[in-house]
mmCIF file of the protein (N, C-alpha, C, O) and its ligand, coordinates in Angstrom:
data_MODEL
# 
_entry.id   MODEL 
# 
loop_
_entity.id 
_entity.type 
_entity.pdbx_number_of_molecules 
1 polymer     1 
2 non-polymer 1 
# 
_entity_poly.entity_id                      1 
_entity_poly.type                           'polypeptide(L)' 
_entity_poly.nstd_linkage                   no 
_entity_poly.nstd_monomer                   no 
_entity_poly.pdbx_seq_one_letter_code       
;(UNK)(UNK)(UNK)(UNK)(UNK)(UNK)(UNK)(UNK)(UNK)(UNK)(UNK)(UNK)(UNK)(UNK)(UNK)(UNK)
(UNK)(UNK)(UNK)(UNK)(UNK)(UNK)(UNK)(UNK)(UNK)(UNK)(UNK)(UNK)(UNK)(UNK)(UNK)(UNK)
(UNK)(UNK)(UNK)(UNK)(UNK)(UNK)(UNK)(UNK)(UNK)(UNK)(UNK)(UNK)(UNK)(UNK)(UNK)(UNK)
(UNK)(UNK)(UNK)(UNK)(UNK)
;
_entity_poly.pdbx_seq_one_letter_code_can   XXXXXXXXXXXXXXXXXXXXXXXXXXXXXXXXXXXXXXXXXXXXXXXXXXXXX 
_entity_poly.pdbx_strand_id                 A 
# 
loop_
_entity_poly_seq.entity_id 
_entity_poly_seq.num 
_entity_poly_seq.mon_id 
_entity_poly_seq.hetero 
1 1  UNK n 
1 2  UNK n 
1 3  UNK n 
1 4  UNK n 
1 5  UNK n 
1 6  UNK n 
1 7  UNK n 
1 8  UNK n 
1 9  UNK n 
1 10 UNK n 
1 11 UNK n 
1 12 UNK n 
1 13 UNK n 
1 14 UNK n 
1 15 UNK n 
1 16 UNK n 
1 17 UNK n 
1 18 UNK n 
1 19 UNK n 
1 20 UNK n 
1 21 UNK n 
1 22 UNK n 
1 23 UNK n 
1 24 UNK n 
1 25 UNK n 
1 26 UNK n 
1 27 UNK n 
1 28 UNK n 
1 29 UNK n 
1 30 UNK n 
1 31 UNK n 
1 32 UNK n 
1 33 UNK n 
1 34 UNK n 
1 35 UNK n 
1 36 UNK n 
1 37 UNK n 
1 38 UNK n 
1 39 UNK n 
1 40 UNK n 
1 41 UNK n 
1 42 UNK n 
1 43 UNK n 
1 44 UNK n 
1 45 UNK n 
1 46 UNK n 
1 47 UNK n 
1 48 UNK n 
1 49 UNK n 
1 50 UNK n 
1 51 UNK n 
1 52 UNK n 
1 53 UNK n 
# 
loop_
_struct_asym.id 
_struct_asym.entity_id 
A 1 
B 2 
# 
loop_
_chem_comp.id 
_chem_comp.type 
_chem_comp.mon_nstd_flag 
UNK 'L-peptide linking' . 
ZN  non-polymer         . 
# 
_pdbx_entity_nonpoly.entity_id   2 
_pdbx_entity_nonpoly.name        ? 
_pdbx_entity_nonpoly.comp_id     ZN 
# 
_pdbx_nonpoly_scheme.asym_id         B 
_pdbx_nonpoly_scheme.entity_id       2 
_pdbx_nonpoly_scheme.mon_id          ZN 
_pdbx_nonpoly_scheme.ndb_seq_num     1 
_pdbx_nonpoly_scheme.pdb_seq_num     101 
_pdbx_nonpoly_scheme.auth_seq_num    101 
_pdbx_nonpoly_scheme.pdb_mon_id      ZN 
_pdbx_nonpoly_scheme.auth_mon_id     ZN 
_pdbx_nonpoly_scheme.pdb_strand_id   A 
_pdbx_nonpoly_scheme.pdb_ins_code    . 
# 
loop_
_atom_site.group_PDB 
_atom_site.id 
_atom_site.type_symbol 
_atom_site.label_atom_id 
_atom_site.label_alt_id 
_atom_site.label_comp_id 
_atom_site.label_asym_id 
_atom_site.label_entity_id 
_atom_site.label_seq_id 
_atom_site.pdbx_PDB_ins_code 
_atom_site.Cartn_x 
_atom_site.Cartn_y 
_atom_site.Cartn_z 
_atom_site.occupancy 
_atom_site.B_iso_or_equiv 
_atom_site.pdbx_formal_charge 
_atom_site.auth_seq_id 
_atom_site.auth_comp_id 
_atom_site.auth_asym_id 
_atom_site.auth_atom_id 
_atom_site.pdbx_PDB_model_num 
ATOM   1   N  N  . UNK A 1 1  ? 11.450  5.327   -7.347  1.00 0.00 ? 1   UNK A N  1 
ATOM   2   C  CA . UNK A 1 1  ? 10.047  5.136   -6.936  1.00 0.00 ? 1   UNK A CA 1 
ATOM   3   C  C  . UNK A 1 1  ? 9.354   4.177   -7.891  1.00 0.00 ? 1   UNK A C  1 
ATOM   4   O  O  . UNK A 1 1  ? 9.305   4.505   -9.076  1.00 0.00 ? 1   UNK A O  1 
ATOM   5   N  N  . UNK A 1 2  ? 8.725   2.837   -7.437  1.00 0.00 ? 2   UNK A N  1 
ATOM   6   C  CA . UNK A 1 2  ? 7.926   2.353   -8.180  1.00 0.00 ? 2   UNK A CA 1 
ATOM   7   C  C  . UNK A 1 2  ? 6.469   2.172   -8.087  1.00 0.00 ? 2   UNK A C  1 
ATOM   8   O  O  . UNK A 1 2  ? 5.899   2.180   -6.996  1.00 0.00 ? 2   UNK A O  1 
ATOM   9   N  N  . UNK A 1 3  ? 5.838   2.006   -9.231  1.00 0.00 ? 3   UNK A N  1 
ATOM   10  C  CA . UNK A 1 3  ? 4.251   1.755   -9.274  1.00 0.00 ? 3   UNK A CA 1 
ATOM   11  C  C  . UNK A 1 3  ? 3.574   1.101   -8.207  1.00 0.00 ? 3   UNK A C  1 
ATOM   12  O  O  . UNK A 1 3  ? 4.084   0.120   -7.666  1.00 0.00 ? 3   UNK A O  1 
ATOM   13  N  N  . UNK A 1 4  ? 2.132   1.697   -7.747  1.00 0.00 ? 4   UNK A N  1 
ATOM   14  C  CA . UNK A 1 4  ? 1.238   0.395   -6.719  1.00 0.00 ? 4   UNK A CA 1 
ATOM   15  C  C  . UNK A 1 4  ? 1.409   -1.058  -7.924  1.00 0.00 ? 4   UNK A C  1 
ATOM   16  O  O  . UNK A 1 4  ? 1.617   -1.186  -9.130  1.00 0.00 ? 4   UNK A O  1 
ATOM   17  N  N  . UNK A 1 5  ? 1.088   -2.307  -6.285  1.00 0.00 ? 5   UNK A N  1 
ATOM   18  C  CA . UNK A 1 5  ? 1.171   -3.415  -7.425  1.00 0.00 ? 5   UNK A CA 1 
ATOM   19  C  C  . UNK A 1 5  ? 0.174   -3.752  -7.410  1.00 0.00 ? 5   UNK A C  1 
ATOM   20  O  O  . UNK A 1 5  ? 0.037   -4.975  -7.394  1.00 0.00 ? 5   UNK A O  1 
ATOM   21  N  N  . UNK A 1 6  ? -1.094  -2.882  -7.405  1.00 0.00 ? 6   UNK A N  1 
ATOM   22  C  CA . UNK A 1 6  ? -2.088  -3.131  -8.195  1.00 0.00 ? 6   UNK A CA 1 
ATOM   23  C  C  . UNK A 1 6  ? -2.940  -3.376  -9.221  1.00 0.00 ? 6   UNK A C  1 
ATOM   24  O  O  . UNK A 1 6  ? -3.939  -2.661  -9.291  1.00 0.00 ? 6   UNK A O  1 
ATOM   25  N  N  . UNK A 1 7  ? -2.759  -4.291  -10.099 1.00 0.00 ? 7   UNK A N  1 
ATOM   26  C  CA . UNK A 1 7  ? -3.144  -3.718  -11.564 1.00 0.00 ? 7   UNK A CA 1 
ATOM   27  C  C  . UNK A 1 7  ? -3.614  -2.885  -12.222 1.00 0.00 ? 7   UNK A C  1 
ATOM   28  O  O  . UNK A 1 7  ? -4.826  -2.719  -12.084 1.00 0.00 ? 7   UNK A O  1 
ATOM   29  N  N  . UNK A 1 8  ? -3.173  -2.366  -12.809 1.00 0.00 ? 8   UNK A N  1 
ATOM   30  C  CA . UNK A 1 8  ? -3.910  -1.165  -13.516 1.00 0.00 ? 8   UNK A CA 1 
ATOM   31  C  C  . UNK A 1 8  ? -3.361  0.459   -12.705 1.00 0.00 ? 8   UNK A C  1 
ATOM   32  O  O  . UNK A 1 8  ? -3.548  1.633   -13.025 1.00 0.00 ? 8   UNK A O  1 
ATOM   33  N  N  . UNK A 1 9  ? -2.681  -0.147  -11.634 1.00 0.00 ? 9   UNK A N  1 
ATOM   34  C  CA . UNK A 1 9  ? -2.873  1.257   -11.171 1.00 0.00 ? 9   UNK A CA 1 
ATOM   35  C  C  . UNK A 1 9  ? -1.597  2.055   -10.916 1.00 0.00 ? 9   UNK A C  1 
ATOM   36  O  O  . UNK A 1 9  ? -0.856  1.755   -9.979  1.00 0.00 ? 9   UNK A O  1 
ATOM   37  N  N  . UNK A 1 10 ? -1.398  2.820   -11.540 1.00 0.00 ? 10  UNK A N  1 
ATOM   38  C  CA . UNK A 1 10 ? 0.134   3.579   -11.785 1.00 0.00 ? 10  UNK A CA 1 
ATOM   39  C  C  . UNK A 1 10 ? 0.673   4.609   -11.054 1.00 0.00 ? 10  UNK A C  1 
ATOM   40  O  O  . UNK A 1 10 ? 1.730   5.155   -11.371 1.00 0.00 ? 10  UNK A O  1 
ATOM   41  N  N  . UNK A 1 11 ? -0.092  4.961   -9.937  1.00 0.00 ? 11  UNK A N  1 
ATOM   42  C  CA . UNK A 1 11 ? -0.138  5.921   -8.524  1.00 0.00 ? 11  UNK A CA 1 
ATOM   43  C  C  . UNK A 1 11 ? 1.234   5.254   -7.965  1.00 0.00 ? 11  UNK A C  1 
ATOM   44  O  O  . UNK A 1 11 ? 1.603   4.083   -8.053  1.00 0.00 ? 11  UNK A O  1 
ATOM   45  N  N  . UNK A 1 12 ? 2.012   6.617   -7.227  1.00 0.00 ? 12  UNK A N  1 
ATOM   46  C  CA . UNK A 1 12 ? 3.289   6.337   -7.008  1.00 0.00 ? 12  UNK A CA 1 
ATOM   47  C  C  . UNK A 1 12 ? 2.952   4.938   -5.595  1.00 0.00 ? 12  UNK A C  1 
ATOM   48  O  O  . UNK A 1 12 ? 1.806   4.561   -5.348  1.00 0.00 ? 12  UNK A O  1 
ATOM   49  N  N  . UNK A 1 13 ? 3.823   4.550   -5.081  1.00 0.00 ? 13  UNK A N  1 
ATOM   50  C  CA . UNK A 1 13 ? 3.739   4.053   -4.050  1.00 0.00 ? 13  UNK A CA 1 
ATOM   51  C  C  . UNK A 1 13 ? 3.880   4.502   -2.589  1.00 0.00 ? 13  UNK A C  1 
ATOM   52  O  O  . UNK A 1 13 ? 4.997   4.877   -2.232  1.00 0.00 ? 13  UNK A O  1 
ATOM   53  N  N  . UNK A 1 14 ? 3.172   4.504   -1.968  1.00 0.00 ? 14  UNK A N  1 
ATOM   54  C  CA . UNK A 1 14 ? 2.918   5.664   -0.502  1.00 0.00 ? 14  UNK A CA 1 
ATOM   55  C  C  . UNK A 1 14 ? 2.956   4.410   0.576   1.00 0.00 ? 14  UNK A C  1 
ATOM   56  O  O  . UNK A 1 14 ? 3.135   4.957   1.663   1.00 0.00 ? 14  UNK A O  1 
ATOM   57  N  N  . UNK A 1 15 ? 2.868   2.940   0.784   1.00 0.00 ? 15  UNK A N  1 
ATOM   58  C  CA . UNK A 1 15 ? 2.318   2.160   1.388   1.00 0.00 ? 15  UNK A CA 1 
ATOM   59  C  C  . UNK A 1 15 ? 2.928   0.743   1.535   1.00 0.00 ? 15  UNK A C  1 
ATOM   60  O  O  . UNK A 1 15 ? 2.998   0.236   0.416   1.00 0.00 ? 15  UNK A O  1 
ATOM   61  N  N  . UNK A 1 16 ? 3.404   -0.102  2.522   1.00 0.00 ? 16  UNK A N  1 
ATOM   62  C  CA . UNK A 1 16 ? 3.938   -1.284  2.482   1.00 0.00 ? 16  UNK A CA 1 
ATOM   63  C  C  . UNK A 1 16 ? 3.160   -1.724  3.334   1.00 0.00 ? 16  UNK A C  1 
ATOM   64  O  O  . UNK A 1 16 ? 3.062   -1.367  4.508   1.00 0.00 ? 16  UNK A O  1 
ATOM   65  N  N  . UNK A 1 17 ? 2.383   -2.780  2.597   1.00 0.00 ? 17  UNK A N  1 
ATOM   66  C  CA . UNK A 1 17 ? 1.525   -3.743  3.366   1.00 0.00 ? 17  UNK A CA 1 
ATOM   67  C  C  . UNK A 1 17 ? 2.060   -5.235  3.931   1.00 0.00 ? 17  UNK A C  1 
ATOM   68  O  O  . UNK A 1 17 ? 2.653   -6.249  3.561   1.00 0.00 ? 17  UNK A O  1 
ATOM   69  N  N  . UNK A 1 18 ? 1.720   -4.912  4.547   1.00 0.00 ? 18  UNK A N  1 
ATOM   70  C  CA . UNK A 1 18 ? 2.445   -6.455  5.786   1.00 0.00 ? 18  UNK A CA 1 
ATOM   71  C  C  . UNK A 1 18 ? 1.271   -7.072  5.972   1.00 0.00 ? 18  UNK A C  1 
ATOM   72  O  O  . UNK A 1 18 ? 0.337   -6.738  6.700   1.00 0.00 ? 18  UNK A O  1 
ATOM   73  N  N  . UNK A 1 19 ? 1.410   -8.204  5.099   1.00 0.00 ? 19  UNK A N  1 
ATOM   74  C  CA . UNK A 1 19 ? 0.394   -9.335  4.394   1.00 0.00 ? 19  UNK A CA 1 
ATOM   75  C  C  . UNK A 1 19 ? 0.457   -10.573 5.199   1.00 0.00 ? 19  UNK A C  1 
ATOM   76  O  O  . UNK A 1 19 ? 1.317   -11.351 4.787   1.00 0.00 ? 19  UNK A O  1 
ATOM   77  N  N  . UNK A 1 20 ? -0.180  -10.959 6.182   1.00 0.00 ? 20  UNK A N  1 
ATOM   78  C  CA . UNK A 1 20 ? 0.640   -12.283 7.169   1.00 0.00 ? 20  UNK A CA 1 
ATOM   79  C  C  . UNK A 1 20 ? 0.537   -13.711 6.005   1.00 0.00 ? 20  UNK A C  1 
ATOM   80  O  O  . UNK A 1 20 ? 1.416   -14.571 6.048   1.00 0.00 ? 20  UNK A O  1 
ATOM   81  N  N  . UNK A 1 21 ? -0.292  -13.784 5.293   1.00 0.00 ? 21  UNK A N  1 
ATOM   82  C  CA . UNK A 1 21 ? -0.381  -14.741 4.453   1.00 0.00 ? 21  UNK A CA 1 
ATOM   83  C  C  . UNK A 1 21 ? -0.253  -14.776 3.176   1.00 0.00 ? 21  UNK A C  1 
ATOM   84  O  O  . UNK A 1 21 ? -0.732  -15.662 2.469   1.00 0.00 ? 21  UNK A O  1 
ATOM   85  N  N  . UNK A 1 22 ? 0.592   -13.540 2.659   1.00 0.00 ? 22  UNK A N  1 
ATOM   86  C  CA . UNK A 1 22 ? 1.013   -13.515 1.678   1.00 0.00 ? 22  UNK A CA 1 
ATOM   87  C  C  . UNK A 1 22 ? 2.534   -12.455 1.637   1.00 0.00 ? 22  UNK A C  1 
ATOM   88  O  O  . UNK A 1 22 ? 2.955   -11.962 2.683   1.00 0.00 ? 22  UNK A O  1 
ATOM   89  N  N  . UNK A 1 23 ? 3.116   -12.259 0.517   1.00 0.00 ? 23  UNK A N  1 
ATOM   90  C  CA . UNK A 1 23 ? 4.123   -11.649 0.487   1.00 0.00 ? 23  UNK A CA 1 
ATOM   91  C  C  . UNK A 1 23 ? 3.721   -9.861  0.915   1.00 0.00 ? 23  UNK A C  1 
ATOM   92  O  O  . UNK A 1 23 ? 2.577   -9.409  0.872   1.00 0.00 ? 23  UNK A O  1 
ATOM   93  N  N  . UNK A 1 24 ? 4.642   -9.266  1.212   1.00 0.00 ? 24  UNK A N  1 
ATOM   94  C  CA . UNK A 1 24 ? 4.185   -7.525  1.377   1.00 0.00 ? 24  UNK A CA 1 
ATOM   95  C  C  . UNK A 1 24 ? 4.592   -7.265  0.197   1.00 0.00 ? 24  UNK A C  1 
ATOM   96  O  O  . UNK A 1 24 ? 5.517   -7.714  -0.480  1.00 0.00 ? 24  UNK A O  1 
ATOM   97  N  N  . UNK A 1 25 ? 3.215   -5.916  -0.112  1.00 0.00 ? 25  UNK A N  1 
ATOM   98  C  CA . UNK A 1 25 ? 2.864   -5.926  -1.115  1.00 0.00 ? 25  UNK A CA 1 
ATOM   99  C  C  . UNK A 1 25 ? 3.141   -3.884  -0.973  1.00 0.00 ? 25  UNK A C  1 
ATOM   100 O  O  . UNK A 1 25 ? 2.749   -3.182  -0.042  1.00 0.00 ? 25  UNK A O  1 
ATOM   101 N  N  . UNK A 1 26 ? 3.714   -3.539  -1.899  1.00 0.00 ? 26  UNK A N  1 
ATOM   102 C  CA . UNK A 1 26 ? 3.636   -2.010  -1.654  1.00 0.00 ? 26  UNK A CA 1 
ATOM   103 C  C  . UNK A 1 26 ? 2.923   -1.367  -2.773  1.00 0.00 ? 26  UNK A C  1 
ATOM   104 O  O  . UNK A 1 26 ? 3.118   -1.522  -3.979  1.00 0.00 ? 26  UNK A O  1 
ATOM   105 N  N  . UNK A 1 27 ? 2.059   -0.615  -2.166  1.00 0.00 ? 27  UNK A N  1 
ATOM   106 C  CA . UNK A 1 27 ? 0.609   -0.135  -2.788  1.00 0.00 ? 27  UNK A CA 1 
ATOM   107 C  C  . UNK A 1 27 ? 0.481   1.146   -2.668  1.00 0.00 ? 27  UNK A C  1 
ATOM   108 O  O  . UNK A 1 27 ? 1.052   1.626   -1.688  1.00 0.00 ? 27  UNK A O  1 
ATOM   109 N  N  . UNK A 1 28 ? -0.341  2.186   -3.657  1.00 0.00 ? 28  UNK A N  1 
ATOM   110 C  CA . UNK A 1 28 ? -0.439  3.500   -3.025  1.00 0.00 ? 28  UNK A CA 1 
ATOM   111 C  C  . UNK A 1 28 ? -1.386  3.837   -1.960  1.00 0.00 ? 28  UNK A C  1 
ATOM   112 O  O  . UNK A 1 28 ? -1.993  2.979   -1.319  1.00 0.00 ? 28  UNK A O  1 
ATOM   113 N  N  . UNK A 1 29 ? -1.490  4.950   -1.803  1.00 0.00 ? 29  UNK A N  1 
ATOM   114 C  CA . UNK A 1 29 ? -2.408  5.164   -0.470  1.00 0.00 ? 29  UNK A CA 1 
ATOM   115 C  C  . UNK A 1 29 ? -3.453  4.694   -0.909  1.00 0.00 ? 29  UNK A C  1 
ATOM   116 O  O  . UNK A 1 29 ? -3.652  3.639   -0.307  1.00 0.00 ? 29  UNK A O  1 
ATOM   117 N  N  . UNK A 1 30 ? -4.468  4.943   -1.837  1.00 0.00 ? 30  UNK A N  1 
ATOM   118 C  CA . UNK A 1 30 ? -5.754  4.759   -1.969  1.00 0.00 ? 30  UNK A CA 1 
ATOM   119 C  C  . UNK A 1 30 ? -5.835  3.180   -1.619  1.00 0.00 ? 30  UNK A C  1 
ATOM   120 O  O  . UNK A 1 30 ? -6.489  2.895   -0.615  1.00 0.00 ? 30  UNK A O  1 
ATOM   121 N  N  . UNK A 1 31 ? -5.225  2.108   -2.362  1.00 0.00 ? 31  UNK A N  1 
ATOM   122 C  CA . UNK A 1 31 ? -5.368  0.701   -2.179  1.00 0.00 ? 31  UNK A CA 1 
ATOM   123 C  C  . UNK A 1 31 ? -5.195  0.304   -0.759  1.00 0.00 ? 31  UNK A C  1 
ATOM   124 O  O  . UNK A 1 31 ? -5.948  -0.531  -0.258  1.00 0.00 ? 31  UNK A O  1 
ATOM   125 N  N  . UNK A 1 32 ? -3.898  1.065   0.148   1.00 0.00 ? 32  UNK A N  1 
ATOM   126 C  CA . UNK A 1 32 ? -3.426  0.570   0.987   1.00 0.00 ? 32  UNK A CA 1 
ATOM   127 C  C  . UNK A 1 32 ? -4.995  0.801   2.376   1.00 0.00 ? 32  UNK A C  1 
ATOM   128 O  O  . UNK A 1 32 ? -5.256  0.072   3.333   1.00 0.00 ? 32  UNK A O  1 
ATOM   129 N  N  . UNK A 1 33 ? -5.757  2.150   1.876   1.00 0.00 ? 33  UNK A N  1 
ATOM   130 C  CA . UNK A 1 33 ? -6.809  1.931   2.713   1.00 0.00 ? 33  UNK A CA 1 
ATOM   131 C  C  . UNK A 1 33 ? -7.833  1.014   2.816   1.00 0.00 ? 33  UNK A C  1 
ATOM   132 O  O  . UNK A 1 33 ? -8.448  0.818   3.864   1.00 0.00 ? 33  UNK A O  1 
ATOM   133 N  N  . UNK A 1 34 ? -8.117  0.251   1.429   1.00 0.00 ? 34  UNK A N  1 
ATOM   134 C  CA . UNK A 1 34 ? -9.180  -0.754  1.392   1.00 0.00 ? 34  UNK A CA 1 
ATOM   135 C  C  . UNK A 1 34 ? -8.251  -1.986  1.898   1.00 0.00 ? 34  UNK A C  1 
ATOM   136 O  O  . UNK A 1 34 ? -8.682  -2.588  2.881   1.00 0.00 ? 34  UNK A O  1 
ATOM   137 N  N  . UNK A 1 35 ? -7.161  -2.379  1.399   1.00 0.00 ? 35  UNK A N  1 
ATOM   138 C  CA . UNK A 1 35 ? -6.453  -3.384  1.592   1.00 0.00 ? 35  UNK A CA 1 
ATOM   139 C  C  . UNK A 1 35 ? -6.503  -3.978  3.310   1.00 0.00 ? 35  UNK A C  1 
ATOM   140 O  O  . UNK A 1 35 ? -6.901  -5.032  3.807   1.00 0.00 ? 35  UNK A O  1 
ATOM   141 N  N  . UNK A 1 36 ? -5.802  -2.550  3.961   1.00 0.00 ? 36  UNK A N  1 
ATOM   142 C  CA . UNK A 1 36 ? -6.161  -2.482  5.300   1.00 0.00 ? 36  UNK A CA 1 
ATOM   143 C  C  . UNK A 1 36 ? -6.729  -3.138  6.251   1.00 0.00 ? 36  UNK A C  1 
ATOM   144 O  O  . UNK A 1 36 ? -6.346  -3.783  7.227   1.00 0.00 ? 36  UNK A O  1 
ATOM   145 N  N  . UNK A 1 37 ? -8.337  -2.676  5.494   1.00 0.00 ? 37  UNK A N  1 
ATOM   146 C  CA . UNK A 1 37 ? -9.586  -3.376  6.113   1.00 0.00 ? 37  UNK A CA 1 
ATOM   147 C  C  . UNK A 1 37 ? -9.614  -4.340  6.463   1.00 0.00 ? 37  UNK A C  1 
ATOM   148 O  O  . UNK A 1 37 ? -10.433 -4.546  7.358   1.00 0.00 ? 37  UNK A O  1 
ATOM   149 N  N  . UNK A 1 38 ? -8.858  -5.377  6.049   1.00 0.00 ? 38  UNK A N  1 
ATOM   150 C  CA . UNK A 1 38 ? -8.906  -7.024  5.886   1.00 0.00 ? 38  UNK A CA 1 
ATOM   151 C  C  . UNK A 1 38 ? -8.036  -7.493  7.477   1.00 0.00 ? 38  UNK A C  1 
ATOM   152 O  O  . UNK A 1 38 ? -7.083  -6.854  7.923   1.00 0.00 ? 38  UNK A O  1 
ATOM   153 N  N  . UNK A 1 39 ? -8.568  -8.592  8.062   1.00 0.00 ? 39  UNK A N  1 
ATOM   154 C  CA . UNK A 1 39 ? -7.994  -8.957  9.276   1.00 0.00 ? 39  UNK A CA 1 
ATOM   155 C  C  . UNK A 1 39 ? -6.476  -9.050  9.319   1.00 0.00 ? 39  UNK A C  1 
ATOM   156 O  O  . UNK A 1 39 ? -6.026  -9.803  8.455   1.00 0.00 ? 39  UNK A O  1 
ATOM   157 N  N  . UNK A 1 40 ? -5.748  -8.585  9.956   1.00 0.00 ? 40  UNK A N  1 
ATOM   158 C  CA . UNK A 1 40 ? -4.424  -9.093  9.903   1.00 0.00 ? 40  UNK A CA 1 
ATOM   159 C  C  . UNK A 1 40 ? -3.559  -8.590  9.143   1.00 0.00 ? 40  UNK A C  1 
ATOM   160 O  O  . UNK A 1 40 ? -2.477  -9.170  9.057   1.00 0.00 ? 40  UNK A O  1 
ATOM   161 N  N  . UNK A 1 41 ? -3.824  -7.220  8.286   1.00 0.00 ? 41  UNK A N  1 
ATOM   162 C  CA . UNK A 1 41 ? -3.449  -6.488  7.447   1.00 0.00 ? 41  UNK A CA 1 
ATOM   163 C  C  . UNK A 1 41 ? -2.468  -5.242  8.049   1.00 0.00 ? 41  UNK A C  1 
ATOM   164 O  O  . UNK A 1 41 ? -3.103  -4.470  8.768   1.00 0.00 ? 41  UNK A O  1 
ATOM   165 N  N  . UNK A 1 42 ? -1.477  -5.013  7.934   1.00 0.00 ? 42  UNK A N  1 
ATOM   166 C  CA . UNK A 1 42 ? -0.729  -3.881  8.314   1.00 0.00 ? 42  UNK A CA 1 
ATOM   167 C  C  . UNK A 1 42 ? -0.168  -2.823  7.299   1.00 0.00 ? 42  UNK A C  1 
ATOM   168 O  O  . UNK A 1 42 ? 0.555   -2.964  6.313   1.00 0.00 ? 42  UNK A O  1 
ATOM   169 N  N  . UNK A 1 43 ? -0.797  -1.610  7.927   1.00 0.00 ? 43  UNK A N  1 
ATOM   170 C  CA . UNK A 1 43 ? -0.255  -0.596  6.473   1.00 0.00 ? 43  UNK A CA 1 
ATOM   171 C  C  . UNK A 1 43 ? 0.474   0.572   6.904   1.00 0.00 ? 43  UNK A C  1 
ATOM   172 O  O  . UNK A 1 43 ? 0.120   1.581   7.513   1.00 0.00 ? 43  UNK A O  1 
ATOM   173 N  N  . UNK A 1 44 ? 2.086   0.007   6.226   1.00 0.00 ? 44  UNK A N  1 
ATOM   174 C  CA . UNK A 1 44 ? 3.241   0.855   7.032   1.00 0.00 ? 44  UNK A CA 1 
ATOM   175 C  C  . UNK A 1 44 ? 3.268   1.762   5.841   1.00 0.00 ? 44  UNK A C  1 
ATOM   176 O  O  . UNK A 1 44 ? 3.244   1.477   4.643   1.00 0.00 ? 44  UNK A O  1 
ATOM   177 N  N  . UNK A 1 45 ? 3.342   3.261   6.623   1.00 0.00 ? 45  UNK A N  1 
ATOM   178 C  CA . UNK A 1 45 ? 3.065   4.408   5.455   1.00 0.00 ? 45  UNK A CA 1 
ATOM   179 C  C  . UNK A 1 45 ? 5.264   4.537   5.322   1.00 0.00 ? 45  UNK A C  1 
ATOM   180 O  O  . UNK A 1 45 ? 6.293   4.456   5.992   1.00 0.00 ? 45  UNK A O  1 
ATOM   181 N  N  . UNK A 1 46 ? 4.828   4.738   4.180   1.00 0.00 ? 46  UNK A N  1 
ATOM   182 C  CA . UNK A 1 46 ? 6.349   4.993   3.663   1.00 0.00 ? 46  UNK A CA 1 
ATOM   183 C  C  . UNK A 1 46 ? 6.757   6.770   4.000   1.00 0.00 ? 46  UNK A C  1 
ATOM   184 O  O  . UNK A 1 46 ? 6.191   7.793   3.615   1.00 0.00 ? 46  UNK A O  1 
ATOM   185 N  N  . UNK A 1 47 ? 7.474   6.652   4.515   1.00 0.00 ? 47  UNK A N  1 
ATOM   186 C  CA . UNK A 1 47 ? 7.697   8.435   4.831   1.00 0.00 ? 47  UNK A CA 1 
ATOM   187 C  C  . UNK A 1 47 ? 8.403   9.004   3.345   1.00 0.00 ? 47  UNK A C  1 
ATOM   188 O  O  . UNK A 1 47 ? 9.571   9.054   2.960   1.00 0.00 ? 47  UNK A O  1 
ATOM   189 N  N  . UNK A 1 48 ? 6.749   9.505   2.559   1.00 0.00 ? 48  UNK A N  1 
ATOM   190 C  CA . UNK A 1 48 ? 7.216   10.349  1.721   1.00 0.00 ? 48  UNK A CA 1 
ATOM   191 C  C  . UNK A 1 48 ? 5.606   11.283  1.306   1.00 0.00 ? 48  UNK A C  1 
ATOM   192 O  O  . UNK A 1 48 ? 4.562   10.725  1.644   1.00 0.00 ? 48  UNK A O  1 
ATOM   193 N  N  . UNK A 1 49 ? 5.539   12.277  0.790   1.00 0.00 ? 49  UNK A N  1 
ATOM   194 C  CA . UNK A 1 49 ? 4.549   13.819  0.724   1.00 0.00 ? 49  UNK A CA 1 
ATOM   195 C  C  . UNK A 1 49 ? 3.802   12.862  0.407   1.00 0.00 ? 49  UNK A C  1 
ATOM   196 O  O  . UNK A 1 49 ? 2.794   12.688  1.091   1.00 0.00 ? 49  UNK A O  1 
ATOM   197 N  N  . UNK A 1 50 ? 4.153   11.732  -1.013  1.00 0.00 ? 50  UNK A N  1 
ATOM   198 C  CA . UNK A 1 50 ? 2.593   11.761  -1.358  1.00 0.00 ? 50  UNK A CA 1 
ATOM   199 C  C  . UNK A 1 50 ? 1.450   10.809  -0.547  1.00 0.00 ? 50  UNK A C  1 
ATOM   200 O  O  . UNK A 1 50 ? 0.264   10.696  -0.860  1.00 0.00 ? 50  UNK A O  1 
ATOM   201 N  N  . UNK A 1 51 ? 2.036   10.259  0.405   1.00 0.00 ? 51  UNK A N  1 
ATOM   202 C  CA . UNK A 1 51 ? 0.933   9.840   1.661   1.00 0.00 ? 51  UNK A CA 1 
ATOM   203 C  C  . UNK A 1 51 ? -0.102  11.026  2.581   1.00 0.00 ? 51  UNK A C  1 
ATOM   204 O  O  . UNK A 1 51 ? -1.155  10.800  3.179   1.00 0.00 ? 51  UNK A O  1 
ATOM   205 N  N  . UNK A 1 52 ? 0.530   12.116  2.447   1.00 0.00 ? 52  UNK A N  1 
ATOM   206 C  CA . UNK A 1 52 ? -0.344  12.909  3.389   1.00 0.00 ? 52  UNK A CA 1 
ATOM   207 C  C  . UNK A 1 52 ? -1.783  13.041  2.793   1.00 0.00 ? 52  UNK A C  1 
ATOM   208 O  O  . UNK A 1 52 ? -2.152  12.978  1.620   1.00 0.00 ? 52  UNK A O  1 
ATOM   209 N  N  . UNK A 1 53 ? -2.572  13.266  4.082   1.00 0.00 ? 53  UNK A N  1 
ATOM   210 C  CA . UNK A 1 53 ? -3.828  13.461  2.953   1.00 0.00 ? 53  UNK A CA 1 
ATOM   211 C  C  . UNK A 1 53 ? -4.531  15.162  2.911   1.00 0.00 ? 53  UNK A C  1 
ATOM   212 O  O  . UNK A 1 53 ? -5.447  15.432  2.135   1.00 0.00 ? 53  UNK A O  1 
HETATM 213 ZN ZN . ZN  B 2 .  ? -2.946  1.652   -6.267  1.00 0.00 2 101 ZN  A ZN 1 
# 
């Protein structure tokens, strides 16, 4: 299991974002919900506990 690649942020990884204009980026849940928001953003939940909410 590795870290969100968020800076700073050391929360396991729950989240693979499918970035159309950039590389996918795997993030934990919390990021992967703001990240989301953004047009064109896809947030494939990784099947593991610590995604549930
Ligand atoms: Zn994070």
């Amino acid at each position: 299991m590795t870290d969100c690649a968020e800076d700073g942020c050391e929360r396991p990884v729950a989240v693979e974002l499918h970035v159309p204009w950039a590389d996918n980026r795997l993030v934990c849940a919390a990021h992967a919900r703001v990240a989301a928001r953004a047009d064109g953003v896809v947030a494939d939940p990784i099947d593991d506990e610590t995604f549930r909410c």
